[in-house]
N, C-alpha and C positions, 0 to 999 in steps of 0.2 A: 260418181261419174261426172266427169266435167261435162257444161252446158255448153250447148252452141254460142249463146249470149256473151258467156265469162268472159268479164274485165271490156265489155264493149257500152257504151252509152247510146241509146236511143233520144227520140228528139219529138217532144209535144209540138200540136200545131202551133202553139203560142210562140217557141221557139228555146224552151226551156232544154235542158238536159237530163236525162235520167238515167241511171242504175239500170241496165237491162235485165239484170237477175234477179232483182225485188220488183221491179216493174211485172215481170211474168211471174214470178212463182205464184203456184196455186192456181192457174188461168187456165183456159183453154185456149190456144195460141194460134194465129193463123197469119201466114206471110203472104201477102198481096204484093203482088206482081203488077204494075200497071202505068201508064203513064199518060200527059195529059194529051198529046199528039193521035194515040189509040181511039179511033171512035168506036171501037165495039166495048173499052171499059168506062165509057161513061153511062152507059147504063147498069151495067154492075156494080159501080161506084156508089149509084145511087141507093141501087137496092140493099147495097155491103152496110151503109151507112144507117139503114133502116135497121138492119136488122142486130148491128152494133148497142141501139140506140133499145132495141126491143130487149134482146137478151141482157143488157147491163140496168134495167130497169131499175129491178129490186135490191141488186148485189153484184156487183165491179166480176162478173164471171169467164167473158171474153177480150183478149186481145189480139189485135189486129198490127200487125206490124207491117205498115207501107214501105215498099221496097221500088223504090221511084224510077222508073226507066228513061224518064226525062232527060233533053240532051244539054243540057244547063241548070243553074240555080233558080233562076228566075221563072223557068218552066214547071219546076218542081212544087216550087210556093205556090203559085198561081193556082195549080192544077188543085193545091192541099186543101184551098178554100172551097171544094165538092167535097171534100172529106168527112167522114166526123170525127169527132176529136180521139182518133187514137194513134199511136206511136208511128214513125218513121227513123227508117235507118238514116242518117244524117248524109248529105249532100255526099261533103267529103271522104265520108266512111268507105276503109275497103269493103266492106261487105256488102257496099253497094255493087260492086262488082263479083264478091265472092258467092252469094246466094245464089244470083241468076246460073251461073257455072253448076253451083252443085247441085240444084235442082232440073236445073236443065226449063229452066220457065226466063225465057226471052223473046221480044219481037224480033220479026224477022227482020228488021232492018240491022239487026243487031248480030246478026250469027260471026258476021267476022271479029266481033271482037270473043268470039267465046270458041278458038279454033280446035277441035279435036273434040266439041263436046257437041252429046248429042242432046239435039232439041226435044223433048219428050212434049211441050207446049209452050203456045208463043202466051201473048198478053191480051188480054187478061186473064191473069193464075192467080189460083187460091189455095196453100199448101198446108194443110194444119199437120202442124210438128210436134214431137213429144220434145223434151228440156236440150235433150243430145240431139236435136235436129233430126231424128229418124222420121219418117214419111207414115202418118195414122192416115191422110185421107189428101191424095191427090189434087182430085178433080174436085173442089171445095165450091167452084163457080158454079158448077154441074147443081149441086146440092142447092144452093143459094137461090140460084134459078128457077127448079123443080120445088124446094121446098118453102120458101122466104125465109117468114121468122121461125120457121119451128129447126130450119139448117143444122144451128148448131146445137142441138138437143142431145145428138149422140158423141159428138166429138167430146175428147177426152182432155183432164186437166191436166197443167205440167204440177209436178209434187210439189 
């Protein structure tokens, strides 16, 4: 089964590059939705990053794949240092623009550029995905929210 990822490179805070198909395999994956303009994801941010930090303790178990809605480069970096240290779709990547479309998780200052598609949730979104990009758990913020670190206890790994 081809992966949502196949043949696309993600991008460490530091500014490295990686393999998105070895970077995920065997992870429990989760695409964040957010940007630094959004004051309702900087407290999610926060807590996204705790709980990164909690569940990767023992054993590299989750990834978090930041999907930056920022309206620049510069906004995007800036906003990356609230982050913790996990993956981002890279500035110039389409998939910076193709995620938002297929999920349907955009701000609403953004709906014109996603025309015909419907908004099922603005930002901040939290989508954990199986390898082929199908939807295991929506509303991931919901969870993060209500449950902190114990969140991602039931989400499930990519193979």
């Amino acid at each position: 089964m081809p992966g949502l990822f196949d043949g696309h490179k993600l991008q460490r805070k530091n500014g490295d590059l990686v393999d998105a198909g070895e970077a995920l395999k065997g992870k429990k994956v989760a695409l964040y939705f957010s940007a630094e303009w959004c004051g309702d994801c900087t407290p999610i941010t926060g807590m996204l990053a705790t709980l990164y930090e909690m569940v990767n303790e023992d054993e590299k178990e989750l990834e978090i794949v930041w999907v930056s809605a920022d309206e620049d480069e510069e906004q995007m970096y800036r906003y990356s240092k609230k982050h913790a240290d996990y993956l981002m779709i890279p500035y110039g990547s389409v998939l910076r623009q193709q995620l938002p479309a297929m999920y349907g998780v955009f701000g609403g200052r953004h709906v014109g550029r996603y025309p015909g598609v419907e908004r099922k949730s603005g930002i901040p979104g939290l989508v954990v995905i199986n390898e082929a990009g199908d939807v295991l758990v929506f509303d991931g913020v919901r969870d993060v929210e209500n449950k902190h670190g114990d969140a991602a206890k039931n989400w499930p790994r990519f193979n």
